[in-house]
C-alpha positions as CSV (number, residue, x, y, z in Angstrom):
1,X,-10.7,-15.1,-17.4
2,X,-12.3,-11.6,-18.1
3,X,-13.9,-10.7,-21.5
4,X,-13.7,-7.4,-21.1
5,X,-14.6,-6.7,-25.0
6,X,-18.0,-8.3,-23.1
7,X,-18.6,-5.7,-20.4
8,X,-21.2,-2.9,-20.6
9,X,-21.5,-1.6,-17.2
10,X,-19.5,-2.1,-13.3
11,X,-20.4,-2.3,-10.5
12,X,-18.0,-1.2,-7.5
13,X,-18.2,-1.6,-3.9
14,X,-16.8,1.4,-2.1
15,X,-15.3,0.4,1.3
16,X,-12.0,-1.4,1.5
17,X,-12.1,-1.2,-2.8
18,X,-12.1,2.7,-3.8
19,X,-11.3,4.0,-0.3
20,X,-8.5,2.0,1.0
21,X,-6.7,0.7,-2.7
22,X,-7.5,-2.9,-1.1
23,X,-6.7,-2.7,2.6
24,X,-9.3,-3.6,4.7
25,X,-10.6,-1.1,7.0
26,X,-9.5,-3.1,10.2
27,X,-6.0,-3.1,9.0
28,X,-6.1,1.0,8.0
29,X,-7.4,1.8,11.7
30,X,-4.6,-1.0,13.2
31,X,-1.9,0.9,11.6
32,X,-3.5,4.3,13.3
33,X,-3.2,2.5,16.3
34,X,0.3,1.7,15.9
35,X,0.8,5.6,14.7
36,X,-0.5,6.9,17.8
37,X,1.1,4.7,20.1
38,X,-1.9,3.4,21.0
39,X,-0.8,-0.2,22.4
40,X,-3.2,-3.0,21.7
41,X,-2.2,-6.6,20.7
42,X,-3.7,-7.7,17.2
43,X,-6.1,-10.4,19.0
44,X,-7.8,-8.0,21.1
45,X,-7.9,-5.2,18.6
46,X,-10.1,-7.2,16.5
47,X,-12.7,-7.8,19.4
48,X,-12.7,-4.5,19.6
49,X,-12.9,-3.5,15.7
50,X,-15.8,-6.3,15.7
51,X,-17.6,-4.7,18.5
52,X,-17.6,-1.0,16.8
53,X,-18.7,-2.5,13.8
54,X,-21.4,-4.0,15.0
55,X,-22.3,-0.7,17.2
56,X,-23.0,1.3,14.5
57,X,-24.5,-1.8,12.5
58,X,-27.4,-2.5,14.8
59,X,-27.5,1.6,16.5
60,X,-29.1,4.3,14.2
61,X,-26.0,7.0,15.3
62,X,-24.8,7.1,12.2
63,X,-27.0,9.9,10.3
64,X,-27.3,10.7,6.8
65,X,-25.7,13.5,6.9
66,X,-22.7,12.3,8.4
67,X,-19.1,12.6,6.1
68,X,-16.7,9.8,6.4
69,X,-14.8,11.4,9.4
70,X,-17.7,11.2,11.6
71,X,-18.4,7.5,10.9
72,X,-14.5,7.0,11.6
73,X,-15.2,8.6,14.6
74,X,-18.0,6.9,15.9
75,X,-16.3,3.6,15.2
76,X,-13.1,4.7,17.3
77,X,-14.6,5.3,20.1
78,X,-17.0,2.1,20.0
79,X,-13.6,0.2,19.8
80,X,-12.2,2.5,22.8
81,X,-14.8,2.2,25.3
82,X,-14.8,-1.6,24.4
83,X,-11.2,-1.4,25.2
84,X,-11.9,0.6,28.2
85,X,-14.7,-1.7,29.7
86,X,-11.9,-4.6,29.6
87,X,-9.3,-3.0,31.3
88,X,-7.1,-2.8,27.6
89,X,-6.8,1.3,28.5
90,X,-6.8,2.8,31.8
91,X,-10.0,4.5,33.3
92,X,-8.4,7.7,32.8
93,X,-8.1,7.8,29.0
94,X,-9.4,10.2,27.5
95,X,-12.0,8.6,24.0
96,X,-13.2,11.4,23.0
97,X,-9.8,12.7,21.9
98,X,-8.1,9.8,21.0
99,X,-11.2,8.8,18.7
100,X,-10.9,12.2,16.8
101,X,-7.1,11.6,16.6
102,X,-7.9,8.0,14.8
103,X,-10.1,9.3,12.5
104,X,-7.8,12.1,11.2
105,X,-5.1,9.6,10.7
106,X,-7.2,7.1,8.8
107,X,-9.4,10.4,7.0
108,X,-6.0,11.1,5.6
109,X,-5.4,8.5,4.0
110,X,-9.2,7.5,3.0
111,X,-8.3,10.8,1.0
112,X,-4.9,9.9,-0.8
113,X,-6.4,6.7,-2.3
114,X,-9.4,8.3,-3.1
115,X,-7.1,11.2,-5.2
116,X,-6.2,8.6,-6.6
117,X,-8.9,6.4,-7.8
118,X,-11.3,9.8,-9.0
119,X,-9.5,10.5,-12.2
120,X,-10.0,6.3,-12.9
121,X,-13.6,6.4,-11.7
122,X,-14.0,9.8,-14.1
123,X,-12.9,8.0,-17.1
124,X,-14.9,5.1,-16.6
125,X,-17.9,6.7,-15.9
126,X,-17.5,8.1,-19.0
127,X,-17.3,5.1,-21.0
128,X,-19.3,3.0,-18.6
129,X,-22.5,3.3,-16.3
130,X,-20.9,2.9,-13.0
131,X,-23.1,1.1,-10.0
132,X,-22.4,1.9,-6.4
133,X,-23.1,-1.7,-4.1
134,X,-22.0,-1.1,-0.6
135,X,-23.1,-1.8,2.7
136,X,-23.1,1.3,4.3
137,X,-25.2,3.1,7.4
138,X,-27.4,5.2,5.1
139,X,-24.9,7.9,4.5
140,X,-22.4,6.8,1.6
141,X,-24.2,9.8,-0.5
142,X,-22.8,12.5,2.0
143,X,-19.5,10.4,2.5
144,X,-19.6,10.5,-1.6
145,X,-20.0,14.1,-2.3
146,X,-17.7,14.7,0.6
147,X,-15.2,13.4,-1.8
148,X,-16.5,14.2,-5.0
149,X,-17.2,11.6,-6.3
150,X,-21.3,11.4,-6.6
151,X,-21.3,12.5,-10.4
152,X,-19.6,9.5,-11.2
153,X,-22.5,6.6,-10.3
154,X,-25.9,6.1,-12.9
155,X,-26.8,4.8,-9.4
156,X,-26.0,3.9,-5.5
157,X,-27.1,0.7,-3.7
158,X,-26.7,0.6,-0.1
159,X,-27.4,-2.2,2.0
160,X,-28.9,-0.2,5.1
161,X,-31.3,1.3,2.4
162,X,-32.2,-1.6,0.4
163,X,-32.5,-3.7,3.6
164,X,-29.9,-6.1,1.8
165,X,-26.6,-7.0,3.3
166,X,-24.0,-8.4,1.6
167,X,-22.5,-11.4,1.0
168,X,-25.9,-11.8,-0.6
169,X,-26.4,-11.8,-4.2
170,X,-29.6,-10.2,-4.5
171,X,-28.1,-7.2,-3.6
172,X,-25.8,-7.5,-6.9
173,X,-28.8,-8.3,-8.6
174,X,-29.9,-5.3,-7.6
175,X,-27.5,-3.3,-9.3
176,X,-27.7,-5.6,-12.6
177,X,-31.3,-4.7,-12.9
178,X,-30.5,-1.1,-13.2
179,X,-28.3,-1.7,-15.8
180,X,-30.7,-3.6,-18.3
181,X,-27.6,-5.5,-18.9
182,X,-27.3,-9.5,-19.1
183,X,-25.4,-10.0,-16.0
184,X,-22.7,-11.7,-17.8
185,X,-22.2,-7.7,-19.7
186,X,-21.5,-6.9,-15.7
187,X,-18.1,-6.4,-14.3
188,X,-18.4,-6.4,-10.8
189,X,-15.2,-4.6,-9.0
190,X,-14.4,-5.1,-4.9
191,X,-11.7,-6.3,-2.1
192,X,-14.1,-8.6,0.1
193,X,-13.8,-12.7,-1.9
194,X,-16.6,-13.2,0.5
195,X,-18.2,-10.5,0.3
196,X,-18.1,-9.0,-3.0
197,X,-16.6,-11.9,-5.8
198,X,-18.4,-14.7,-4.8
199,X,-22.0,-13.7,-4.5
200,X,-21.0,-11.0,-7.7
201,X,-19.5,-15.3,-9.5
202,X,-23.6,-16.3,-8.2
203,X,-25.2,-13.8,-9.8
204,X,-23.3,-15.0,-13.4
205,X,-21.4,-11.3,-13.5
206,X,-17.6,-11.0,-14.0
207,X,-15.5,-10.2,-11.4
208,X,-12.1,-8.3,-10.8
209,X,-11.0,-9.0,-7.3
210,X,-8.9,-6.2,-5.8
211,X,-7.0,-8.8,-3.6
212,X,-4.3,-6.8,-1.5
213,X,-5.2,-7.2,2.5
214,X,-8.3,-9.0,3.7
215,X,-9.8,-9.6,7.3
216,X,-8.3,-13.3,7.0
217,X,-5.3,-14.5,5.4
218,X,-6.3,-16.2,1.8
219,X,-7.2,-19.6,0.6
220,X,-5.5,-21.5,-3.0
221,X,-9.4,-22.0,-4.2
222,X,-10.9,-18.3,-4.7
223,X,-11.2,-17.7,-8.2
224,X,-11.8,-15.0,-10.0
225,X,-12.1,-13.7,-13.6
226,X,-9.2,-11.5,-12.9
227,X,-7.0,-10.8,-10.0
228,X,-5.4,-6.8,-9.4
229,X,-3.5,-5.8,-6.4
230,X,-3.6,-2.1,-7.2
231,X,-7.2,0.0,-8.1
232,X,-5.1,2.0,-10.7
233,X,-4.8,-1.5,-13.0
234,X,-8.0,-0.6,-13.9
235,X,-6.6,1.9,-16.5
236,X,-4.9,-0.9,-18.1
237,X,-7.9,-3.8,-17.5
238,X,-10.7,-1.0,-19.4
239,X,-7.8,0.6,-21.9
240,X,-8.1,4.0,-20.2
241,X,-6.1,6.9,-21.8
């Protein structure tokens, strides 16, 4: 159970938690998909989501300066030309457009949960030092002040930075250093069980699981010191007026 009268700081993970309410970013870009009439059955869509994500993972094309359109981008048309190697789209199809079209879609509605979860993030920052713990391809300070939301962190750790990945804890431990907290005074806030509550659970912090719509269907046994299915409970977890 949460003691929130414990908690002194938070640490948030950004993608799939303040971005997406809880939706993981292979679902968001699905839905686009279906949107667009762009035709691909859910098994072979996530070969293809797997093989952008590990495109821009292990390839240095995303830069630092890049907003959160351009890495939408990039991943699109990884995903299409995978598609397009194994006959999924026909030779004539055009990427380059299609890709832009996917990442306006799923842009847009980066943006409407993002409107929504600023005023939240605002009024704990202002109560709270906030810490950002993502894994991210060097740019989440340009995606961040894209949005404006870059006032709102005491600090920003990101895995293609720190040379730490999660699901492990020493990047959380990481974040609980900068604090000066006990890591037990820690609320750590993401979507990702594996990801994000269980090595946060390792580290001793406290955890608030954004569980909406994961990468695989959940389990009875993840725990965590308190379950929210919307980022906007957070006004009523940390008393927010």
């Amino acid at each position: 159970m949460l003691e929130a009268g414990k908690i002194k700081g938070i640490i948030l993970d950004y993608g799939g938690t303040i971005d997406s309410n809880g939706v993981h970013w292979s679902e968001v870009i699905r839905s686009a998909y279906k949107a667009l009439n762009i035709n691909v059955d859910k098994a072979t869509f996530r070969e293809a989501y797997k093989h952008g994500e590990r495109t821009l993972a292990s390839n240095r094309i995303v830069l630092p300066s890049h907003n959160f359109w351009h890495v939408l981008r990039l991943k699109a048309e990884a995903q299409l030309q995978w598609l397009l190697q194994n006959n999924v789209l026909p030779t004539s199809y055009d990427i380059t457009l299609h890709a832009a079209h996917i990442a306006d879609w799923c842009y847009a509605g980066a943006q409407n949960s993002i409107n929504a979860a600023r005023p939240i993030l605002k009024k704990l920052s202002e109560r709270y030092p906030l810490i950002l713990v993502t894994n991210f391809y060097g740019n989440i300070r340009a995606v961040l002040e894209d949005f404006y939301l870059s006032n709102f962190f005491t600090a920003i750790i990101e895995s293609a930075v720190v040379g730490i990945r999660k699901p492990d804890p020493a990047i959380f431990s990481l974040g609980v250093e900068i604090t000066d907290f006990k890591p037990e005074e820690i609320a750590v806030v993401g979507d990702s069980y594996d990801k994000d509550i269980a090595p946060a659970t390792a580290c001793g912090c406290q955890t608030i699981w954004l569980r909406k719509t994961g990468w695989d269907a959940f389990f009875k046994d993840e725990a965590s010191d308190l379950i929210i299915t919307d980022f906007a409970e957070l006004k009523t977890v940390f008393s927010l007026t």
